[in-house]
N, C-alpha and C positions, 0 to 999 in steps of 0.2 A: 319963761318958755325955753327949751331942751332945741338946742337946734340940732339938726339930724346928718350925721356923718356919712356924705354921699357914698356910694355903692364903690366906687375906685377906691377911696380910700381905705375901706375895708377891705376889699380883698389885695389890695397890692403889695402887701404883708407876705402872703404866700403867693403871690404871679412873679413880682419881679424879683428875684430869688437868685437870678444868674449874677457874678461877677462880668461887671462888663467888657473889661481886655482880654477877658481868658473866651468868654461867650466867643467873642467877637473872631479868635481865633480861632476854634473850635468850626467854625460856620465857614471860613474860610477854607481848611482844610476838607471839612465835610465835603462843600464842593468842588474841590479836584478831585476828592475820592469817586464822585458823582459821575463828574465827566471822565476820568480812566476807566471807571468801570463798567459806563454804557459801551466803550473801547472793548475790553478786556474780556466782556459777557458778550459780544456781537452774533458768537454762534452757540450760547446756550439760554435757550428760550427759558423768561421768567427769572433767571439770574438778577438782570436788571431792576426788575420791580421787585424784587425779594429783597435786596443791597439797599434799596428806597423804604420798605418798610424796614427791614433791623435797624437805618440810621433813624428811622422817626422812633423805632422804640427806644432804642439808645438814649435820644434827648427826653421822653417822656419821662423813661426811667431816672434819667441825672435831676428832672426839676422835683421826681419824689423825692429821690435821694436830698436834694436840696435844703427843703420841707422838715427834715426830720433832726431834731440837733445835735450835738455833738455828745448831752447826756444821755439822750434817746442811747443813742449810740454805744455808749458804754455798757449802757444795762445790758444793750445786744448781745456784747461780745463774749461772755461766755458761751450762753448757749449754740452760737452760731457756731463756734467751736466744736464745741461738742456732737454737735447735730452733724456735721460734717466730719471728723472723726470716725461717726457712727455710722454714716452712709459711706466713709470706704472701706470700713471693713464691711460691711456688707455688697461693695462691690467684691472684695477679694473671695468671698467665699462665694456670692451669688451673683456675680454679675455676669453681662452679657460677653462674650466673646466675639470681635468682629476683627476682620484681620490680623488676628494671631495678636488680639489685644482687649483685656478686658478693663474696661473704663465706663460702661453705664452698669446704670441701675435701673430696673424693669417696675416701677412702683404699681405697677396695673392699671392708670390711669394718662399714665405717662412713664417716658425715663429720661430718668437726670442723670447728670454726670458731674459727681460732688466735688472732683477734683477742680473746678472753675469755681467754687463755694468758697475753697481754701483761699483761695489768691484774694477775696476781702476777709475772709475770718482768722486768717493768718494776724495779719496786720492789725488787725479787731483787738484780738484776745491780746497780743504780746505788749502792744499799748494803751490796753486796761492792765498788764499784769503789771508796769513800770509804773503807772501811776499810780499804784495800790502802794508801789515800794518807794516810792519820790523819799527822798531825801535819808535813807538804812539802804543805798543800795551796795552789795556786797560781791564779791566773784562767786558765790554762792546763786546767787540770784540771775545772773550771768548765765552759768551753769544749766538752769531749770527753762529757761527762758529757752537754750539751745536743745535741750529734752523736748521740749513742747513744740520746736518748729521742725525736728527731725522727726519725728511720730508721723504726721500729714508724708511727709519730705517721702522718705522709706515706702509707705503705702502707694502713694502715685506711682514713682521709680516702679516698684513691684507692676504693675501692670501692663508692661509698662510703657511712662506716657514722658519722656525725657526734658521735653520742652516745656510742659505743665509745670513736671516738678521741679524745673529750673527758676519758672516765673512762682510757684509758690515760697523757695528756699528765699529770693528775693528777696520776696514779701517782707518775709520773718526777719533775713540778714539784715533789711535796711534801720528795720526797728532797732536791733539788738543795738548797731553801731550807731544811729542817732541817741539810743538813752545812755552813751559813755563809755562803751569796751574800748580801752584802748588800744592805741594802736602798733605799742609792744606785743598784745597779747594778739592784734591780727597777725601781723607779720608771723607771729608763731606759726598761729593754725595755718597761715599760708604757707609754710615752708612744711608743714606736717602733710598738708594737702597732695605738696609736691613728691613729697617721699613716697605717701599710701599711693602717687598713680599708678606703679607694676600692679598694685595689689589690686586698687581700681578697674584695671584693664581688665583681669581676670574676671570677674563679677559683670560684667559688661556681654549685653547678647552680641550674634553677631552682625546683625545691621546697625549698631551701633559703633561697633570697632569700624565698620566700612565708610560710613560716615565720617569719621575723624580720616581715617587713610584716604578716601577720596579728595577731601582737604587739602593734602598735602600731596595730594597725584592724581588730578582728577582724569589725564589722560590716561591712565591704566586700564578703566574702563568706559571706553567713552561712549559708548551705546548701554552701559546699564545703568550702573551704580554713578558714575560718575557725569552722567548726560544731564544732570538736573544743571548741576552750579556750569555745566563749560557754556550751555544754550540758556541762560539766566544773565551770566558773565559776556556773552557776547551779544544779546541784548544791549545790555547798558552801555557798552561800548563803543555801538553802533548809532545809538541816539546822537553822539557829538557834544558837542556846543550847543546848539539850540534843538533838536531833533529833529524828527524827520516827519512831526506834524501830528496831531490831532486821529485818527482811526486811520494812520499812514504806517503803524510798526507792522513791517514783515518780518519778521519774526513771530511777532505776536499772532499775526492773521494768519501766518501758517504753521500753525500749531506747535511752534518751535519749542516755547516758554512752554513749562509743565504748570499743571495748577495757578495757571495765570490771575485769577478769579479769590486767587485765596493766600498761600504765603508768598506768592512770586508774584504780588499785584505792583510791586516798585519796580521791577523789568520792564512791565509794560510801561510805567509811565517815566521811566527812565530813557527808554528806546525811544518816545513819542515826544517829550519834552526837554530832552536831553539834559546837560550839566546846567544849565542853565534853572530849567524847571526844576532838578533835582536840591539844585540850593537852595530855592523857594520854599521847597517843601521842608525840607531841612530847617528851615530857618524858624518858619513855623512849629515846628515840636520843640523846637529850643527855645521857642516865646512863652510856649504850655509850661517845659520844663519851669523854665526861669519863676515861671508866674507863681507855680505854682510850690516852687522853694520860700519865694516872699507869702506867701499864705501861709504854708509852716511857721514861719518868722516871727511874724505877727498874731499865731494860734494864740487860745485865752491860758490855757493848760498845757502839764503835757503830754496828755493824753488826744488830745486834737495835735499838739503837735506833731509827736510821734506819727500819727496815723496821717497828718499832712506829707510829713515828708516822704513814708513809707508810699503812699498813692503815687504820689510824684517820682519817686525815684522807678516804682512801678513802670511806669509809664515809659521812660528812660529805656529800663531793662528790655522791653519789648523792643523798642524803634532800634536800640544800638544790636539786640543778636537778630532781629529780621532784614534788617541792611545791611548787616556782616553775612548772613549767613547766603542771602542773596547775591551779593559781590564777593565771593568768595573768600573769605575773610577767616568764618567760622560757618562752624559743621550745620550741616543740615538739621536742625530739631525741631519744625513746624512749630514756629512762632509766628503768629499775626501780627501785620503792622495796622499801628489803631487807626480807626473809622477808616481806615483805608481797604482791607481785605474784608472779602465775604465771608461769611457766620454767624449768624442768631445769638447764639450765646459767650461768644468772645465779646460782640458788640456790646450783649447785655452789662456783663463786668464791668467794661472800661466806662461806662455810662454810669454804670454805678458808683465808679470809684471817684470819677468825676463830678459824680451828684454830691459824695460824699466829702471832697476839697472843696465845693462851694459853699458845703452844709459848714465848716469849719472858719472861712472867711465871713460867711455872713453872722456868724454867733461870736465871731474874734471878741465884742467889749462885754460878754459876758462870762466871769471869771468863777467858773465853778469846777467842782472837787469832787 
């Protein structure tokens, strides 16, 4: 007699899918983002429950991502590459124009914006192209690897979307420098970096140059250009030690913080929770970060790995230029701090990318090629 393998057993194969210290933080975070942003949304009707459904798609999306393995995965990576590739140049010739910036694409049914495609098909394609090369790998391949991450890189910039193409160059840079470039040959490019900035600058629009100069003098203009970081900067300032309480930021209530709701959502809850709250929070993305360096670590491959770390340092690149750029630190480039700012489709990514670090810890004792 076949005894019959109860219904939990069966499906807990794909339910319990989450890593549980990484879940655990994740849900923590989510809910301070919860309560700042009922804060932060107080006089934009529907914001609130908009921020409640992108965080339940967000986690929908990561237990797909979960679900799906790490060779799934590979097979992806080309084409997703390419698919994306193919949807910005079809932004450059045919995309949409919205304030003096063209970044979607009109598919008739909808418009997407491929440049949020790249920031995982980046990191896809560069760590399937390392694991094709594992053990022949040559400066040569170094080389192709940097072709293929400027290509995306150059298209965004052209639109241009500064912040995107910062979090896509990431993507691609984290790969290169976890499969081996060493760190002679960084140093190089960084000093090569530094030489090309005259030549940088010129190539540069100019709400771009105002941005850096606001930076560095943001009293110059303090009712234009420069009103974002000085009313963001005295925000957090303002909060203290412990803050000044829970839907108590005036600042925030009086309209001070710009786009409070979206890259300037660490203002509010800086001003409201102060130093105090602000290390909390802090502490928390440094639990993700960490966690999810030891999931690289212990990837099966390296092509899970690569793409472990590359997620992970992802994640990084975001929290370090939106709390820089928030605290005055660094330039304004509308970067999102994760599950913490509003947006549908920023949330969507990080969910993914997320879905796709648990996808690599959970298949960690399976060693394939």
């Amino acid at each position: 007699m076949i005894d019959k393998v109860p219904l939990w057993q069966r499906v807990r194969p794909y339910v319990a899918v989450f890593d549980p210290s990484l879940t655990v933080t994740l849900v923590l975070i989510s809910a301070l983002s919860i309560v700042t942003m009922y804060s932060a949304a107080y006089d934009y009707p529907g914001r609130f429950e908009g921020h409640l459904r992108n965080l339940a798609l967000a986690f929908v999306v990561m237990w797909v991502a979960a679900n799906v393995s790490p060779t799934v995965l590979m097979r992806l990576a080309v084409p997703a590459f390419v698919v994306g590739v193919v949807l910005l140049l079809g932004v450059a010739f045919f995309g949409e124009v919205s304030k003096g910036a063209r970044r979607w694409l009109d598919l008739g049914v909808t418009r997407v914006q491929p440049s949020e495609l790249m920031k995982i098909a980046m990191p896809l394609m560069l760590a399937w192209y390392f694991q094709r090369r594992e053990g022949v790998l040559q400066w040569l391949d170094f080389a192709l690897a940097a072709l293929l991450l400027a290509i995306p890189v150059l298209l965004i910039a052209r639109q241009p979307d500064l912040g995107t193409a910062i979090l896509v160059f990431a993507a691609g840079a984290f790969v290169i420098f976890f499969a081996g470039l060493r760190w002679k040959v960084i140093g190089v490019l960084a000093a090569g970096a530094v030489a090309a900035a005259p030549l940088l600058w010129s190539f540069m629009h100019d709400y771009q140059r105002q941005r850096i100069l606001m930076l560095l003098d943001p009293s110059s203009d303090p009712l234009g250009k420069g009103f974002h970081v000085i009313q963001s900067t005295i925000a957090i300032g303002s909060g203290g030690i412990w803050g000044k309480g829970w839907l108590e930021g005036t600042q925030t209530h009086l309209e001070f913080v710009p786009e409070r709701t979206t890259d300037f959502i660490f203002a509010v809850f800086a001003e409201e929770f102060g130093l105090v709250g602000s290390s909390v929070l802090l502490a928390l993305f440094l639990l993700v970060i960490g966690r999810g360096l030891v999931i690289a670590g212990l990837a099966a491959n390296p092509f899970a790995r690569l793409l472990a770390g590359a997620i992970t340092m992802i994640l990084f690149t975001y929290i370090f230029v939106n709390m820089g750029m928030v605290s005055g630190v660094l330039p304004i480039v509308g970067v999102p701090l994760p599950l913490m700012s509003y947006g549908g489709t920023a949330m969507v990514t990080i969910g993914l990318g997320l879905g796709m670090l648990m996808s690599v810890h959970r298949h960690r004792h399976l060693v394939q090629t």
